[in-house]
Chimera marker file (.cmm) of the C-alpha trace (Angstrom):
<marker_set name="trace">
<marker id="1" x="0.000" y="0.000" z="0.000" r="1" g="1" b="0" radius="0.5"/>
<marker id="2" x="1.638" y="3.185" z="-0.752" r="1" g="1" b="0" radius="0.5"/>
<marker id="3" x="1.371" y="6.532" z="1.393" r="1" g="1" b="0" radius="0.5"/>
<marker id="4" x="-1.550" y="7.630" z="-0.432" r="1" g="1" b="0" radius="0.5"/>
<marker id="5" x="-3.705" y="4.328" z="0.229" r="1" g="1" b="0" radius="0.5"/>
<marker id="6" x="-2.625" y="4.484" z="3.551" r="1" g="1" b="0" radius="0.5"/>
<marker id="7" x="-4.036" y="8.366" z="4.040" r="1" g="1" b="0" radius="0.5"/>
<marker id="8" x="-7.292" y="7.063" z="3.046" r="1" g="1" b="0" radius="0.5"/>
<marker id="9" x="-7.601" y="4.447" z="4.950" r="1" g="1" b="0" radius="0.5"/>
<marker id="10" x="-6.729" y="5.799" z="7.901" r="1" g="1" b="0" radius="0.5"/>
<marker id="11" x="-9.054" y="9.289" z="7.473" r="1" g="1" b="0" radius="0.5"/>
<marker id="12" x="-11.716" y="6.431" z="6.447" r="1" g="1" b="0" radius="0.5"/>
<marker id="13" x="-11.034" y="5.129" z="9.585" r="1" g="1" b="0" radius="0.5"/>
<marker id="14" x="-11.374" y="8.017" z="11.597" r="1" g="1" b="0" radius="0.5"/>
<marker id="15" x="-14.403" y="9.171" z="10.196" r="1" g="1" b="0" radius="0.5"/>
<marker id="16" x="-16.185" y="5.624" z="11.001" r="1" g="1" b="0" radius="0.5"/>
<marker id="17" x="-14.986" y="5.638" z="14.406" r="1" g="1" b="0" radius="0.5"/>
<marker id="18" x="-16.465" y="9.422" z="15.001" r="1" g="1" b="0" radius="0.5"/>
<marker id="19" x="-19.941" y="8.104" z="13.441" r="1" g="1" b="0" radius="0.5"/>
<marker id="20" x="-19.826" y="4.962" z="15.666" r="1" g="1" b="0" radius="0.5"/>
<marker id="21" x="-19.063" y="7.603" z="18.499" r="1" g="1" b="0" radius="0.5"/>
<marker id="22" x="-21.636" y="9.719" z="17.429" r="1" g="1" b="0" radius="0.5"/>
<marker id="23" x="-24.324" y="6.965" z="17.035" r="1" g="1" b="0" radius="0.5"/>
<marker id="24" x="-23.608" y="5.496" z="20.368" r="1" g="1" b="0" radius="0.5"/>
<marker id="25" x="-24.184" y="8.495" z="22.184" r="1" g="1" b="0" radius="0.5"/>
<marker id="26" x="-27.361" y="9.074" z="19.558" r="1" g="1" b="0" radius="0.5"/>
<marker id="27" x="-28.641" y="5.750" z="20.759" r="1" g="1" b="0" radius="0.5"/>
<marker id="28" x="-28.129" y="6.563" z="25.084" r="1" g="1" b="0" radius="0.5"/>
<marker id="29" x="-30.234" y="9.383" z="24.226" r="1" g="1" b="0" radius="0.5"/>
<marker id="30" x="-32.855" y="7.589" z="23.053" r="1" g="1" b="0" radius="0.5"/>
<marker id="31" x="-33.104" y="4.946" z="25.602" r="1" g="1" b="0" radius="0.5"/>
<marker id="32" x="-32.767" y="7.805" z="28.376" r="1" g="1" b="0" radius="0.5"/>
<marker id="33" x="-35.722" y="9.450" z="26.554" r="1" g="1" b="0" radius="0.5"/>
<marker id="34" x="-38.014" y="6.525" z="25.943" r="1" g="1" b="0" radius="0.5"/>
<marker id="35" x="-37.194" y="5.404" z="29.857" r="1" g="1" b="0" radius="0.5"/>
<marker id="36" x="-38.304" y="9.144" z="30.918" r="1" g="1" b="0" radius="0.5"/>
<marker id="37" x="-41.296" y="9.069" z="28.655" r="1" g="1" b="0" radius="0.5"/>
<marker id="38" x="-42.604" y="5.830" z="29.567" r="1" g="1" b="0" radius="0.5"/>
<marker id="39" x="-41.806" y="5.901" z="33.432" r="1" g="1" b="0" radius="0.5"/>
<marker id="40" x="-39.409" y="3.209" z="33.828" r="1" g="1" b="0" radius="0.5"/>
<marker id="41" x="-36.729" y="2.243" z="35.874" r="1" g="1" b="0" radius="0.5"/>
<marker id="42" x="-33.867" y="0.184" z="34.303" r="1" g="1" b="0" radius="0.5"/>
<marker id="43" x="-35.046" y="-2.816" z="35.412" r="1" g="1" b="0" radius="0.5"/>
<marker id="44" x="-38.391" y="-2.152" z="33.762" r="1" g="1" b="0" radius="0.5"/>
<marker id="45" x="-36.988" y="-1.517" z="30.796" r="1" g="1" b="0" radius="0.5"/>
<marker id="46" x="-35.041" y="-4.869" z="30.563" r="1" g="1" b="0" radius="0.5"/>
<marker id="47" x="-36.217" y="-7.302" z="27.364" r="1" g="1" b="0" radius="0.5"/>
<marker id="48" x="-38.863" y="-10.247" z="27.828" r="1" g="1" b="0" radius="0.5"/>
<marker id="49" x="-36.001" y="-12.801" z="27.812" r="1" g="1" b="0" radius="0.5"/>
<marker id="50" x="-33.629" y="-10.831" z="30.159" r="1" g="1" b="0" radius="0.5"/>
<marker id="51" x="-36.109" y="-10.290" z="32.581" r="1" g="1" b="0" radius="0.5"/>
<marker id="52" x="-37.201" y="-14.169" z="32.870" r="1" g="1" b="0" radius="0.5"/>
<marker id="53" x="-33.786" y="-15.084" z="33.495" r="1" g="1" b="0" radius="0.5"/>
<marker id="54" x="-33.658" y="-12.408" z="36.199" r="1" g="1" b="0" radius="0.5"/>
<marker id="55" x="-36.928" y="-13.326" z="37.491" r="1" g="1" b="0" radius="0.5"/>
<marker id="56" x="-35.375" y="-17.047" z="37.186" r="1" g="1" b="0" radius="0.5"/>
<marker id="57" x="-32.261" y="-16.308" z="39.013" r="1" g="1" b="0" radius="0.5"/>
<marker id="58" x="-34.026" y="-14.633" z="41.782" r="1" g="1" b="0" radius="0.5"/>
<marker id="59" x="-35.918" y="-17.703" z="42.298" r="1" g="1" b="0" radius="0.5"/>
<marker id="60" x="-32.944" y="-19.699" z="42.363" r="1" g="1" b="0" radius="0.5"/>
<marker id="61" x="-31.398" y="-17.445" z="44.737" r="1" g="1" b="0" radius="0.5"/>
<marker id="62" x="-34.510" y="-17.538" z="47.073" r="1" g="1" b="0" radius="0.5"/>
<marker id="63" x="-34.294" y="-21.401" z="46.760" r="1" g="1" b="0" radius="0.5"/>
<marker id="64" x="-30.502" y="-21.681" z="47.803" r="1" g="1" b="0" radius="0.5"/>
<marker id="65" x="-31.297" y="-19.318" z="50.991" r="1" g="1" b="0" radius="0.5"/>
<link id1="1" id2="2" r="1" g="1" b="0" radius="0.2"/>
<link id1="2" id2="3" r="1" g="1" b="0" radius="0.2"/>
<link id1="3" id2="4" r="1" g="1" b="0" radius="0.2"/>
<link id1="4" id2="5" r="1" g="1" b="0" radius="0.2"/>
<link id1="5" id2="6" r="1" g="1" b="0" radius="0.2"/>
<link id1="6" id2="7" r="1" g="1" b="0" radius="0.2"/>
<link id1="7" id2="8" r="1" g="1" b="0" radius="0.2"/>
<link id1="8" id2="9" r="1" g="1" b="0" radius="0.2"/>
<link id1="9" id2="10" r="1" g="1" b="0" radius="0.2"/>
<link id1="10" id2="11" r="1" g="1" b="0" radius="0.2"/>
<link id1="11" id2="12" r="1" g="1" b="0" radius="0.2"/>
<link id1="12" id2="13" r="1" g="1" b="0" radius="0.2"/>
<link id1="13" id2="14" r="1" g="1" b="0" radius="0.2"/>
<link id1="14" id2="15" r="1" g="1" b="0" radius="0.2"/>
<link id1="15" id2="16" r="1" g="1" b="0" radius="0.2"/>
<link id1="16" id2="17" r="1" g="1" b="0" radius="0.2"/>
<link id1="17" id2="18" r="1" g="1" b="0" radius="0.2"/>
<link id1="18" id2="19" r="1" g="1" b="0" radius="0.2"/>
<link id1="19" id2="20" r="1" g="1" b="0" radius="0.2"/>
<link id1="20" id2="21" r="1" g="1" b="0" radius="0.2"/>
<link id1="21" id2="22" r="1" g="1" b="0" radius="0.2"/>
<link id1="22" id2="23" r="1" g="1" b="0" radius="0.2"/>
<link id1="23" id2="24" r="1" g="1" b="0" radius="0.2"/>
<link id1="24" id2="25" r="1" g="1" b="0" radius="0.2"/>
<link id1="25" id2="26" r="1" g="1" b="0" radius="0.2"/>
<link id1="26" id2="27" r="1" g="1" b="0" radius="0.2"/>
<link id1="27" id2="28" r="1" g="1" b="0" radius="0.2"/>
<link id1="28" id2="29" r="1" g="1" b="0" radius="0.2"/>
<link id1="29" id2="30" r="1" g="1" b="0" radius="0.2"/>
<link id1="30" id2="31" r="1" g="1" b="0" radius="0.2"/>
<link id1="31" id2="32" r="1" g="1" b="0" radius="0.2"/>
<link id1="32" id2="33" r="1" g="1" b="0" radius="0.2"/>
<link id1="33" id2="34" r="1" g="1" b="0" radius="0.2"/>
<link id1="34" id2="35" r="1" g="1" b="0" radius="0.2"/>
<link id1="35" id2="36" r="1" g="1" b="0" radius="0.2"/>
<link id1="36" id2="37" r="1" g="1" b="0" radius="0.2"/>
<link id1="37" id2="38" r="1" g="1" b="0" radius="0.2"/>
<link id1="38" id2="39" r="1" g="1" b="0" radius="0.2"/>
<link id1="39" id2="40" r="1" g="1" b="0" radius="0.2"/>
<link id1="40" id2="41" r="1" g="1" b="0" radius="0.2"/>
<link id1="41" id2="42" r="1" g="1" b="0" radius="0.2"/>
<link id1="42" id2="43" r="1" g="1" b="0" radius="0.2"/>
<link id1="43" id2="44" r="1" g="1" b="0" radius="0.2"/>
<link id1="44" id2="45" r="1" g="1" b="0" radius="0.2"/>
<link id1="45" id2="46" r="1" g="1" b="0" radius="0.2"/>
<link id1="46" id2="47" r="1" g="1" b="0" radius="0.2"/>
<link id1="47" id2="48" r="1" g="1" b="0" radius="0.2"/>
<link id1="48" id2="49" r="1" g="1" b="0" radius="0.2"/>
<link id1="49" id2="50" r="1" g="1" b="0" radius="0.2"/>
<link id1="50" id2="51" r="1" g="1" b="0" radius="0.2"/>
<link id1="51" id2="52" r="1" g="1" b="0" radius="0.2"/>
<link id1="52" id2="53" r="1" g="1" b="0" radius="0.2"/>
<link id1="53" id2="54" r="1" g="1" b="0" radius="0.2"/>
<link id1="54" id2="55" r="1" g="1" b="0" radius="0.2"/>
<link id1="55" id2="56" r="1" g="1" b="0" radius="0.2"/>
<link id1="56" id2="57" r="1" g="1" b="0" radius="0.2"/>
<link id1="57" id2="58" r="1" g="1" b="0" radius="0.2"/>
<link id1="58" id2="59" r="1" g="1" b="0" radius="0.2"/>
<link id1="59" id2="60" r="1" g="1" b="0" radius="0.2"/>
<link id1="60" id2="61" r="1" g="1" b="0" radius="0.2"/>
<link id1="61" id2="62" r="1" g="1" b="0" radius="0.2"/>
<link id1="62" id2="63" r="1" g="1" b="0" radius="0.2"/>
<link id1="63" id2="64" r="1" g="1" b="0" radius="0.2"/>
<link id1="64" id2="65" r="1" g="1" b="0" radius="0.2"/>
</marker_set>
């Protein structure tokens, strides 16, 4: 690759780590808003299948006491 290709690739680079950056913090925003909105904690806002597992460990936990 000669010092040209490697100028690209590395301002290509750069600018797809700034968009990931960008989206990232794009995509906290949202959840913060949609948790405000709808009145939910954290936990609330867990998926279906995350929050059987939790509900399953819990019961596991209470089990083992």
């Amino acid at each position: 690759m000669n010092s040209d290709d490697t100028k690209r690739a590395l301002a290509e680079c750069k600018q797809l780590t700034q968009e990931y950056k960008s989206m990232q913090l794009y995509m906290h925003g949202v959840h913060q808003d949609f948790l405000q909105l709808n009145n939910l904690s954290k936990l609330e806002a867990v998926s279906g299948g995350s929050a059987e597992a939790l509900t399953k460990m819990e019961g596991d936990l209470e089990y083992y006491k």
